[in-house]
PLY file of the C-alpha trace (Angstrom):
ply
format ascii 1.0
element vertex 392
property float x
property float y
property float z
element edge 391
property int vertex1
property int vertex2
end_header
-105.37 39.17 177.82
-105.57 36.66 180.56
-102.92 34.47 181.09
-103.93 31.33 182.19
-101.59 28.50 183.84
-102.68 25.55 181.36
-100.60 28.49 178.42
-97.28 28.09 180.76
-97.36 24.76 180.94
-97.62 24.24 177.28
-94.89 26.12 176.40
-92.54 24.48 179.17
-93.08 21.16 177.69
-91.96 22.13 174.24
-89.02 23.35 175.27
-88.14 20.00 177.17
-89.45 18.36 174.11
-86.99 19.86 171.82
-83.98 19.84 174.54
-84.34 15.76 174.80
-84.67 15.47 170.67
-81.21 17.56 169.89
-79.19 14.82 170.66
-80.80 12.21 168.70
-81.11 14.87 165.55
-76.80 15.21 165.94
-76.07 12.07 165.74
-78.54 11.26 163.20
-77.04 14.23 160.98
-72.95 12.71 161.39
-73.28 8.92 161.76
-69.49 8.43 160.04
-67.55 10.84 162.46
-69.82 8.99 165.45
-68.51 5.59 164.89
-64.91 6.26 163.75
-62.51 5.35 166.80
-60.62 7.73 168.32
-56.48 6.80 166.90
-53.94 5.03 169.31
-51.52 7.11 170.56
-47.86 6.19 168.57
-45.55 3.98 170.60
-42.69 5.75 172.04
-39.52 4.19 170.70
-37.88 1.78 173.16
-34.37 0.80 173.65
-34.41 -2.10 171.24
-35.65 -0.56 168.17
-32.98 1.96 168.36
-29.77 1.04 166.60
-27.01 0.43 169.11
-24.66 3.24 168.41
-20.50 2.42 169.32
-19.34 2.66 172.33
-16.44 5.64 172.78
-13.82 5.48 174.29
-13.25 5.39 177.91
-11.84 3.81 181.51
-13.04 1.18 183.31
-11.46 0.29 186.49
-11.42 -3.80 186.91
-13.76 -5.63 189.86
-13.13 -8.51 191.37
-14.14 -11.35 188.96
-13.48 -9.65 185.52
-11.87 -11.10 182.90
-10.59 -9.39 179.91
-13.37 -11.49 177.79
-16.31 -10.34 180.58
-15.21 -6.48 179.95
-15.38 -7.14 176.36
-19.31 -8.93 176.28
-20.56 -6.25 178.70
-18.79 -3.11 177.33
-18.22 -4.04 173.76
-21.05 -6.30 173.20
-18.73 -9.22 171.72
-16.05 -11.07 173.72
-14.13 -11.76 170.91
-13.04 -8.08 171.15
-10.79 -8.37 174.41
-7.47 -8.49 172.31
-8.46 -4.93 171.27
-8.88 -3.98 175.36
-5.46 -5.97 175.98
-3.96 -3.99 172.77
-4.54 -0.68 174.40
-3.34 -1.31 177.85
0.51 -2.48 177.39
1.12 -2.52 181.06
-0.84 -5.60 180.78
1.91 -8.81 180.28
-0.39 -11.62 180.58
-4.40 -11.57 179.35
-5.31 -13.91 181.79
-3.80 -11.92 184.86
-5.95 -8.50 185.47
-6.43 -7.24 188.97
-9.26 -5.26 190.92
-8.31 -1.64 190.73
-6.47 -1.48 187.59
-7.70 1.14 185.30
-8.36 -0.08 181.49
-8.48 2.16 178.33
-11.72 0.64 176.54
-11.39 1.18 172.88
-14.46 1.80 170.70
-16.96 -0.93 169.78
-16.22 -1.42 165.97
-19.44 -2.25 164.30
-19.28 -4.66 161.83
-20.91 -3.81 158.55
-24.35 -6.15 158.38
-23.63 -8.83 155.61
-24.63 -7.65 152.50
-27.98 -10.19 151.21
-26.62 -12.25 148.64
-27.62 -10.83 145.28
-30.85 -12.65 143.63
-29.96 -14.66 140.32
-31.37 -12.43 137.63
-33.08 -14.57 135.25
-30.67 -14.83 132.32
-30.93 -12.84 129.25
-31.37 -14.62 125.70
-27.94 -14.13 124.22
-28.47 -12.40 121.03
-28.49 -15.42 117.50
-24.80 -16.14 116.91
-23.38 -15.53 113.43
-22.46 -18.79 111.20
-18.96 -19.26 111.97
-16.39 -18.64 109.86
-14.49 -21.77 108.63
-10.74 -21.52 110.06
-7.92 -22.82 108.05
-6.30 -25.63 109.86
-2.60 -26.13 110.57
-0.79 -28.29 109.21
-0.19 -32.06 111.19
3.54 -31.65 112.50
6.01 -33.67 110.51
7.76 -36.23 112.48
11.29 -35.55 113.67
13.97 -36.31 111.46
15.88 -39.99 112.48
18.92 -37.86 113.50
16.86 -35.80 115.74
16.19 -38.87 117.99
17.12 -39.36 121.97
19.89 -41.63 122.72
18.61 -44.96 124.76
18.67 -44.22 128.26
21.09 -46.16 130.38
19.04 -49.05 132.40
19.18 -48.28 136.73
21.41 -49.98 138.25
20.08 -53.24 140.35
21.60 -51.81 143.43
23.79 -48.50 144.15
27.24 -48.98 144.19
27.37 -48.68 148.34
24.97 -52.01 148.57
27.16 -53.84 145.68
30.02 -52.86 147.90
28.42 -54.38 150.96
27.31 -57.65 149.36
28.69 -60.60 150.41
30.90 -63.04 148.18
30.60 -66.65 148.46
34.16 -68.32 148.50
35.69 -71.20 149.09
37.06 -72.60 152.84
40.67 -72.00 151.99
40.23 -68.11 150.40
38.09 -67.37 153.60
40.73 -68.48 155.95
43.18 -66.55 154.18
41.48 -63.16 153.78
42.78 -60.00 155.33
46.21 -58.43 156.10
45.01 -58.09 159.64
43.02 -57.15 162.33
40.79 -54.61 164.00
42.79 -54.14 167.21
40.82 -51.17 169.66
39.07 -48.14 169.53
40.07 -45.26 170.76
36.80 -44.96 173.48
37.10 -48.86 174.21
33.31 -49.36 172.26
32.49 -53.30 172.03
30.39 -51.96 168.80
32.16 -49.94 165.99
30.47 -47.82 163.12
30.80 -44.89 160.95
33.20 -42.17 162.20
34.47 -44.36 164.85
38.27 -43.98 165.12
40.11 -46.92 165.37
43.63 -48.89 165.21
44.59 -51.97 163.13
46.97 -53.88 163.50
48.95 -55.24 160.46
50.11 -59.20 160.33
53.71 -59.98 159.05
55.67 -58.16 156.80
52.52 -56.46 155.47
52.19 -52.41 155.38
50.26 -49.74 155.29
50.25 -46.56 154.13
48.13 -42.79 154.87
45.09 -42.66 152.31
44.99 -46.55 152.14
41.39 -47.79 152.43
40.72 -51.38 153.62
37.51 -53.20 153.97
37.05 -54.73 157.29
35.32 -58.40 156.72
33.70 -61.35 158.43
33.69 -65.07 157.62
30.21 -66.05 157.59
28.53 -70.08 157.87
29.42 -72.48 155.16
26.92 -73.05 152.33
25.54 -76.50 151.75
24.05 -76.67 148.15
20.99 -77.89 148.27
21.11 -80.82 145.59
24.07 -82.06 146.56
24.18 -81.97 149.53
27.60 -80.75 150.05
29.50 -77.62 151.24
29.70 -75.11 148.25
31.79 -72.21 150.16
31.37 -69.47 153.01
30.42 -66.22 153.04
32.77 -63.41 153.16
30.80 -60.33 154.72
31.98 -56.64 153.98
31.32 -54.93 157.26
32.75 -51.65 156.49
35.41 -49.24 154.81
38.63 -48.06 156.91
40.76 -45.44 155.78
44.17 -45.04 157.52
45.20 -41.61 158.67
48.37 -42.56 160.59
50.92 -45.23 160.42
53.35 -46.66 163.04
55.66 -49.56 163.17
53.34 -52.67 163.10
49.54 -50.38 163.57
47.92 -47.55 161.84
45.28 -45.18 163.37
42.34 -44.23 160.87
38.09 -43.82 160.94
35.66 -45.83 159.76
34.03 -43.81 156.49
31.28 -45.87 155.81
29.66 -48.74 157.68
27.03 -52.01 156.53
27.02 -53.98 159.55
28.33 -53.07 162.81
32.04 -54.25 163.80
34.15 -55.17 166.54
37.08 -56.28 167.91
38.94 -58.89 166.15
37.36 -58.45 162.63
39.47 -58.94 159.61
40.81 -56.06 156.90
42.03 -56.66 153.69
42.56 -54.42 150.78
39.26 -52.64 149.06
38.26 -53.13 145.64
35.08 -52.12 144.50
33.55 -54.79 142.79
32.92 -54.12 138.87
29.13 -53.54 137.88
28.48 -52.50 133.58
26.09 -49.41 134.48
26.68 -48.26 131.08
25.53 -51.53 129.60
22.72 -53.74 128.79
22.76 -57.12 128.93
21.37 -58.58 125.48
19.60 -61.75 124.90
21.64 -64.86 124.63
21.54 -68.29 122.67
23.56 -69.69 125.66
22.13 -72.81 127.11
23.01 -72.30 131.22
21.29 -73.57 134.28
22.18 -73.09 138.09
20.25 -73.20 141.24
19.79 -70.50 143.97
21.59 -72.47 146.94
21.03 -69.80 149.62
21.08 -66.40 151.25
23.03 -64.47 153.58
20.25 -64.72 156.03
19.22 -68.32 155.36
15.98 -67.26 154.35
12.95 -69.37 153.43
10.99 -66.69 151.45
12.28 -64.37 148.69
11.34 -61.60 147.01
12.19 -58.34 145.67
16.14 -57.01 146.22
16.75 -59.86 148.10
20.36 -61.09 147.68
20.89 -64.89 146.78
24.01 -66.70 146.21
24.31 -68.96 142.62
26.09 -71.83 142.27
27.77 -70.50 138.62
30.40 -68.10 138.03
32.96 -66.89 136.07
34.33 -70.12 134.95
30.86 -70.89 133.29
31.42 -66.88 131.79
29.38 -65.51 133.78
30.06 -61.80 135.18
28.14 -58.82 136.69
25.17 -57.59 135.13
24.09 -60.93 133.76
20.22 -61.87 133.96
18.92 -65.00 135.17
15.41 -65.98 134.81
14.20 -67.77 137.88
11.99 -70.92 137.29
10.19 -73.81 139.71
10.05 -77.05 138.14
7.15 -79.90 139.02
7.09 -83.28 139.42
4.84 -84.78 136.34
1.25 -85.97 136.92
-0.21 -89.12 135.88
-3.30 -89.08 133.37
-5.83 -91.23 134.88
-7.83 -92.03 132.20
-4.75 -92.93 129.91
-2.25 -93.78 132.82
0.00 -91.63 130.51
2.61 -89.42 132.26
1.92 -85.79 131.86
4.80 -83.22 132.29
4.03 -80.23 133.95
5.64 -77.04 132.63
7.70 -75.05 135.28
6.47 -71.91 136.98
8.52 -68.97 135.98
9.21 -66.87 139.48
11.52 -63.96 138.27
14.61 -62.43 137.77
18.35 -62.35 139.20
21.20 -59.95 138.15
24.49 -60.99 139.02
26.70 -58.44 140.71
29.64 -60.06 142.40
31.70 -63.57 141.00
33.89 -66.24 141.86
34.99 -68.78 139.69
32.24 -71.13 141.05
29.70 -68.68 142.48
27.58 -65.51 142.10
25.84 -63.04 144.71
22.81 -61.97 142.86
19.64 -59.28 143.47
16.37 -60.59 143.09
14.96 -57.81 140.46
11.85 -59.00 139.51
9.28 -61.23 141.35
6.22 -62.60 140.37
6.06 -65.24 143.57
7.74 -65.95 146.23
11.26 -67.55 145.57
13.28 -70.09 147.53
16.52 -71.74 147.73
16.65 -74.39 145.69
14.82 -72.96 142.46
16.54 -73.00 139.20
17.57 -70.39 137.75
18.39 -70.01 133.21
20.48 -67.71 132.03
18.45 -65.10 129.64
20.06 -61.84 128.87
23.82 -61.36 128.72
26.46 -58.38 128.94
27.66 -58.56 125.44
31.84 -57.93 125.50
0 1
1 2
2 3
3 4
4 5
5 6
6 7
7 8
8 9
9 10
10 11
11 12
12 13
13 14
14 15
15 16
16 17
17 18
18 19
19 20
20 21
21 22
22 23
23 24
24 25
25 26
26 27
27 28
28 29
29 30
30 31
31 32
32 33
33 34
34 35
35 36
36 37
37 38
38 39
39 40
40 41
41 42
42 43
43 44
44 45
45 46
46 47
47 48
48 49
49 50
50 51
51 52
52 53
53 54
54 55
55 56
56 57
57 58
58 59
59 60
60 61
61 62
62 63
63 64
64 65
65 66
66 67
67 68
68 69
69 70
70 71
71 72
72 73
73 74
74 75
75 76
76 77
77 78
78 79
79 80
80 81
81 82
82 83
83 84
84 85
85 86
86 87
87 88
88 89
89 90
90 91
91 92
92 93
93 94
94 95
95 96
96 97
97 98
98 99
99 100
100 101
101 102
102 103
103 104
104 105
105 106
106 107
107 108
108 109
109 110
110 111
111 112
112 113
113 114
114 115
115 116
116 117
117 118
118 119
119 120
120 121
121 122
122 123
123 124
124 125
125 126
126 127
127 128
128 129
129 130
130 131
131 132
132 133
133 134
134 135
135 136
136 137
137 138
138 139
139 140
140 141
141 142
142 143
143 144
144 145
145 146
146 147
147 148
148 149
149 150
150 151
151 152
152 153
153 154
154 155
155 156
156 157
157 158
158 159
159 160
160 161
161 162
162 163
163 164
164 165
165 166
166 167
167 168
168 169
169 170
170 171
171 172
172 173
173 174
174 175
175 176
176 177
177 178
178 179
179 180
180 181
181 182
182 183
183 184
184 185
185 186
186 187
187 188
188 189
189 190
190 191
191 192
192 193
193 194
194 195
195 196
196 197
197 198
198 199
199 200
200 201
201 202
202 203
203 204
204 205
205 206
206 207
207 208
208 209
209 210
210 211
211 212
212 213
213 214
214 215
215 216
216 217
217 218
218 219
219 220
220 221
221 222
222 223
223 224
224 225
225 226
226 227
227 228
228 229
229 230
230 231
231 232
232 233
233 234
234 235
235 236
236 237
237 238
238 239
239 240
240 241
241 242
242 243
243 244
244 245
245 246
246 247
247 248
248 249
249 250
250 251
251 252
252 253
253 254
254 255
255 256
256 257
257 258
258 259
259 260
260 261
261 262
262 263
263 264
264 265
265 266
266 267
267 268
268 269
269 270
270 271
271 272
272 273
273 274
274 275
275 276
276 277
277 278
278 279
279 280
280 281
281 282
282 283
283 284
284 285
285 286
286 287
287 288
288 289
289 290
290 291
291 292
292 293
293 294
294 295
295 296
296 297
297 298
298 299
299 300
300 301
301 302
302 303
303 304
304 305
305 306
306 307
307 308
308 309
309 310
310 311
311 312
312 313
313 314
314 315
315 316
316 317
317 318
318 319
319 320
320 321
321 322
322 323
323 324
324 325
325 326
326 327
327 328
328 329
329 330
330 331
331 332
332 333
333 334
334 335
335 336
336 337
337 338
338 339
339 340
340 341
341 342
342 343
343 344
344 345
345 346
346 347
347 348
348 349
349 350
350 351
351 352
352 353
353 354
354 355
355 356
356 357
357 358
358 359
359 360
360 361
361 362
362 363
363 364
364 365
365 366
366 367
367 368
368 369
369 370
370 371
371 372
372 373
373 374
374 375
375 376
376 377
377 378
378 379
379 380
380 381
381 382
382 383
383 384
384 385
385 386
386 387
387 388
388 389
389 390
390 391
């Protein structure tokens, strides 16, 4: 057979023909697997993501500029830890002194445990139905105590401890102040101007008087007369207690002794006479009386203008009206009467009751009282009523 060149050619193009249609054909037979993207490569784990893992031990020789609390935020991670670093180098006296060159033993980075998440409320459970309860037999009421079984009355507090009762001053008259005391306050021993407790001292004794060791005097001061305040005229002067003096050695006209207690300060030239404590009923109340007695509050040992509570006063009755310690005055203000002006009828005006006094020194003609109740302010010159009474 003849070959002819129009055969060649025909075969050549089919086999271009099917060489340019294969690739269409594969991707028409897998269209899923040709659009599918290839997957990312996995990141590689950084630094960060990994957990930090603690530090071990080790040296670390100290640069210029470190600080026990740098070392700790750059080695440790937390510069709270440097007491740890400062813990395992003793040679190491102060925290703030570290020096280039100095070799440090780092201990481990302690990691905290993370903070456990708070737990989540659980909604709560019904609470299975309760049973009726049971009706309880109920105890009997306590019976009262028996009349026998009943606490004694308490004693009332004193107005004043027995120390400021001792202190208080006593209102007497111009003769019995210029004739109190057995003597004088003569020198210290360390030549003070001002004398108090513990302060050794010498007295010295006028006349015939004596002493002996244990004796304790009261060293006292004449204070300004008192002018009574309706009247007008002198009513006394106060007596001041200053102190107590006990005498620890005697000689021929002196004795030697310290001060044991002290109310004011002393001095030179002050007056002692023989101590007494002044009486005061702690073991009694004073009752209401029927008693009809009025008196006036004529002063104080300051001269004060206002009163009030624990103030001392000075009351122009005593024991020649009965009166003694632990005796209650009620305190009153009278006022002048008004004048109705409708009826031009004079209207009395009922007093203002101020408070309360208890008597706890007396003379024949006077009392030193405590103010120990106050409802206003009190003066000299309010009256004062005798109310409650220490029964004999």
């Amino acid at each position: 057979m003849k070959r002819t060149c129009g055969g060649h050619m025909g075969s050549l193009g089919l086999i271009v023909l099917c060489l340019l249609l294969a690739p269409t054909l594969m991707a028409a037979s897998s269209p899923a697997e040709a659009q599918a993207p290839a997957p990312a490569p996995a990141p590689s784990p950084g630094p960060e993501s990994a957990p930090a893992a603690p530090r071990p031990e080790g040296d670390y020789v100290v640069k210029k500029g470190d600080t026990l609390w740098g070392i700790a935020k750059d080695l440790l991670n937390d510069p709270f830890l440097w007491p740890r670093i400062w813990d395992r180098n003793p040679f190491i006296t102060n925290p703030n002194l570290i020096f280039p060159g100095d070799t440090l033993a780092l201990p481990g980075k302690e990691i905290a445990p993370a903070p456990t998440p708070a737990p989540v409320a659980e909604a709560p459970k019904p609470e299975p139905p309760k049973e009726a309860p049971t009706e309880v037999a109920k105890a009997p009421a306590p019976t009262p105590p028996a009349a026998e079984m009943e606490l004694p009355p308490v004693p009332p507090v004193p107005v004043a401890s027995r120390q400021a009762i001792a202190c208080s001053p006593v209102l007497l008259d111009e003769k019995a102040v210029a004739a109190a005391g057995i003597g004088s306050v003569a020198k210290s021993d360390d030549k003070r101007l001002l004398l108090s407790q513990e302060d050794q001292i010498v007295v010295a004794v006028d006349g015939a008087q004596t002493l002996k060791v244990g004796d304790r005097l009261a060293v006292v001061r004449p204070g300004l007369r008192v002018i009574h305040p309706a009247r007008k005229g002198p009513l006394g002067r106060a007596l001041f207690t200053l102190g107590l003096f006990e005498v620890t050695q005697v000689q021929a006209r002196t004795a030697s002794g310290r001060l044991i207690y002290s109310c004011q300060p002393m001095t030179i030239g002050d007056r002692i006479m023989p101590f007494t404590g002044p009486p005061f009923p702690e073991d009694k109340i004073a009752q209401p009386t029927s008693r009809v007695l009025e008196g006036m509050i004529v002063d104080t040992p300051g001269h004060l203008q206002i009163l009030g509570l624990q103030n001392v006063v000075y009351l122009d009755v005593g024991a020649g009206q009965g009166i003694g310690p632990g005796d209650v005055f009620a305190i009153y203000r009278p006022h002048v009467p008004t004048v109705n002006l409708a009826t031009g009828e004079v209207v009395p005006i009922p007093p203002d009751r101020l408070g309360e006094v208890v008597v706890i020194r007396v003379t024949d003609t006077t009392a030193t009282a405590v103010i120990s109740a106050s409802a206003k302010e009190v003066r000299a010159g309010d009256q004062v009523v005798l109310s409650r009474q220490i029964q004999p």
